[in-house]
N, C-alpha and C positions, 0 to 999 in steps of 0.2 A: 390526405388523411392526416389529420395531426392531431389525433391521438396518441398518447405514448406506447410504445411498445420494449418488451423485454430489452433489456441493454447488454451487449456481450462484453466480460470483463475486460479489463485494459490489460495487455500482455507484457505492462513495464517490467513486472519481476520475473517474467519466464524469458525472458532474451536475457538474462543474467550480466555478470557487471563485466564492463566495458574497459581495454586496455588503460585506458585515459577518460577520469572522473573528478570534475569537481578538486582540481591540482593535482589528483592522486595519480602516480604513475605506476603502473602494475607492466613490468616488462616480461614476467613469466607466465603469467595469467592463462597464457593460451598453451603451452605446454603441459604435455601430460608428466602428474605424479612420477610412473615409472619412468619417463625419460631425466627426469632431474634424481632419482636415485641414480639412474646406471652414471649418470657423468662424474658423479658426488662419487659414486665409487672407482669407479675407473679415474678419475684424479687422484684419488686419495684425502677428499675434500669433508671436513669435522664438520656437520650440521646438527640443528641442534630442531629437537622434535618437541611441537607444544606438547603438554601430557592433556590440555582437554580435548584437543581431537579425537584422541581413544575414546573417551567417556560417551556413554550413550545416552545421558542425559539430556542432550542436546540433539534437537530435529533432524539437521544437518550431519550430522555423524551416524545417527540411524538411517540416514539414506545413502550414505557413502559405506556403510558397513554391514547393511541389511538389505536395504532396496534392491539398488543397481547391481549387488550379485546375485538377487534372484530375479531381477528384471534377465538378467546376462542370460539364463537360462533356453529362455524362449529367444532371445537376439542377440550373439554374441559381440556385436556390434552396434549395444545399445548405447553408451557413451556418445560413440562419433555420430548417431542418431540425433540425439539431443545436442549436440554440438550445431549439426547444420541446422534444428529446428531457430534453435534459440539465433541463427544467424539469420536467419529469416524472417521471423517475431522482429528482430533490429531492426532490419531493413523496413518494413512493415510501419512498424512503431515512429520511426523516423518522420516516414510520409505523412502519415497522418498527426502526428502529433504536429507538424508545421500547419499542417490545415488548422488544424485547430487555434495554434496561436493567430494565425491570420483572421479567424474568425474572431478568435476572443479581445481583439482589438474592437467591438462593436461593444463589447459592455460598457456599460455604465456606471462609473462610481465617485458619490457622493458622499464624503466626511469619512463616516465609518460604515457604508453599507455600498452595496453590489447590487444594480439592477438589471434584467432579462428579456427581453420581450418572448414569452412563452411559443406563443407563436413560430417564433422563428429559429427558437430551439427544439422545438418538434418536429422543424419542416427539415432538421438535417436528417443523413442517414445514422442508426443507431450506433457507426463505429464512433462518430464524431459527438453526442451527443452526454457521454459519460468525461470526455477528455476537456468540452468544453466548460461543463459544469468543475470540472478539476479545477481549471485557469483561476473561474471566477471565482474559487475558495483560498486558491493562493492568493489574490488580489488581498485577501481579508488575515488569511492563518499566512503564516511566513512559513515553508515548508512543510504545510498542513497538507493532511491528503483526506480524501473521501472515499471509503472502503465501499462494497458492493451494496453495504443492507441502507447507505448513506445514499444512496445515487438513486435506488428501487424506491426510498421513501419521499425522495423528493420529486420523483418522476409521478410517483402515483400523488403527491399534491399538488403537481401539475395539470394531472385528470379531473381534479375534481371539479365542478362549476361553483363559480360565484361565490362572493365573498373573498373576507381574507381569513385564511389559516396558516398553519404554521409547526414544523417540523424540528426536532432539535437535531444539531450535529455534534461533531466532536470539539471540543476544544473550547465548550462556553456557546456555540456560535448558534444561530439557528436557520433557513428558510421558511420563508412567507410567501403565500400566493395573494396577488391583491390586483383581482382580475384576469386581466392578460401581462401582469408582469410580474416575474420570480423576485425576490427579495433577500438576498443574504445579509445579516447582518449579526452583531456578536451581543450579548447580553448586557445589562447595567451591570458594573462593577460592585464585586462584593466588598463589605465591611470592610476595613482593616482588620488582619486577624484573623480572618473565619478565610477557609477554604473555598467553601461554596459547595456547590454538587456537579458532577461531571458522568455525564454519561461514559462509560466503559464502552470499545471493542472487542469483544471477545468469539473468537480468536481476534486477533488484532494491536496493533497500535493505539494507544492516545494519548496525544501530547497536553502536559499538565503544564497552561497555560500561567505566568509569570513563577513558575519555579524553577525554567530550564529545562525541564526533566521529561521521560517520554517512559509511560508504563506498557508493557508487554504483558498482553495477557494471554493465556492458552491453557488448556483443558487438558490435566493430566491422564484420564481414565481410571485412576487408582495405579497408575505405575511409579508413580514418584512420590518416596516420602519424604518428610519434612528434614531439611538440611540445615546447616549452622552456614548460613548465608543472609548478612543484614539487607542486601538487599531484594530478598525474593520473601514472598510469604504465600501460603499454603490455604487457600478456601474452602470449604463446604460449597459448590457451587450448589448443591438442591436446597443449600437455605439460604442462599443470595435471591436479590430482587433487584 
């Protein structure tokens, strides 16, 4: 059957970050909080505390300060819960993510585009089939990633018959079906001067392609007003398009 079907997400961000990344070396990483207080104080040891981790402005601090002690409730042992999960999602993550590169050495790419045999990206199983579609967008974005509603649209223009059509992604880039073969590839270059139009993540990531820069977007609910911060600004999402 190689139809497409549902794709379960990639669990890179729930195995959480890794002692050693990318040169970064994090020796305390795996240590709990309260054991580096008790040492800090049993030395006699002067630490110096960020002040935005307090703040709950930020996602991460509402789950460190709100969540996990009303998760603790129902499992007081929810922490080391999530510890072995996210060590398992690794392990997991690991294996298959090697398949996948050993898959994604079949694609094809020419100048500036990335070609697919549909085919035979349908005939994997659905763990394989969102990570290999990853590979072939890094081949094109340099640390470019493809979010969920990215992976669901190009799958479903993989279903479609005949002809060619075509999908946009982040980053300027787009997919094209042209038969039985997928098509990535990046837009003609705009103007000097003019920006261009970029499709938005939201929630999510999108990197604003030759300015360096990566916008973060997320949906306040009305809990957050507007701040004297140059670089964050505040929308009306019900009059965005």
């Amino acid at each position: 059957d190689l139809s497409p079907r549902p794709l379960a997400a990639c669990p890179t961000g729930l195995k959480g970050i890794p002692p050693v990344r990318e040169g970064y070396i994090r020796p305390l990483i795996e240590v709990w909080r309260e054991e580096l207080l008790h040492y800090a104080q049993h030395k006699g040891l002067a630490f110096v505390q960020d002040s935005s981790n307090l703040k709950k402005d930020y996602l991460r601090n509402r789950i460190r300060q709100e969540l996990l002690p009303a998760l603790s409730e129902y499992n007081p042992n929810i922490k080391e819960r999530l510890l072995h999960l996210a060590q398992v999602l690794a392990e997991d993550e690991s294996y298959l993510e090697g398949l996948a590169q050993e898959i994604a050495r079949g694609i094809v790419m020419v100048d500036h585009e990335v070609s697919i045999s549909i085919p035979s990206l349908l005939s994997l199983p659905a763990a394989l089939q969102a990570r290999v579609l990853q590979h072939a967008f890094a081949r094109l974005a340099a640390r470019g990633t493809l979010e969920y509603p990215h992976i669901t649209n190009v799958m479903a223009l993989m279903g479609e018959g005949g002809g060619s059509k075509q999908v946009t992604l982040p980053g300027g880039y787009w997919a094209r079906r042209s038969y039985d073969t997928l098509v990535l590839g990046r837009q003609a270059e705009t103007p000097a001067g003019m920006a261009g139009e970029i499709e938005i993540t939201i929630p999510g990531r999108t990197r604003l392609e030759g300015l360096a820069m990566e916008l973060e977007a997320a949906i306040a609910e009305g809990r957050l007003g507007p701040q004297a911060d140059p670089d964050t600004a505040y929308l009306d999402y019900d009059r965005l398009t």
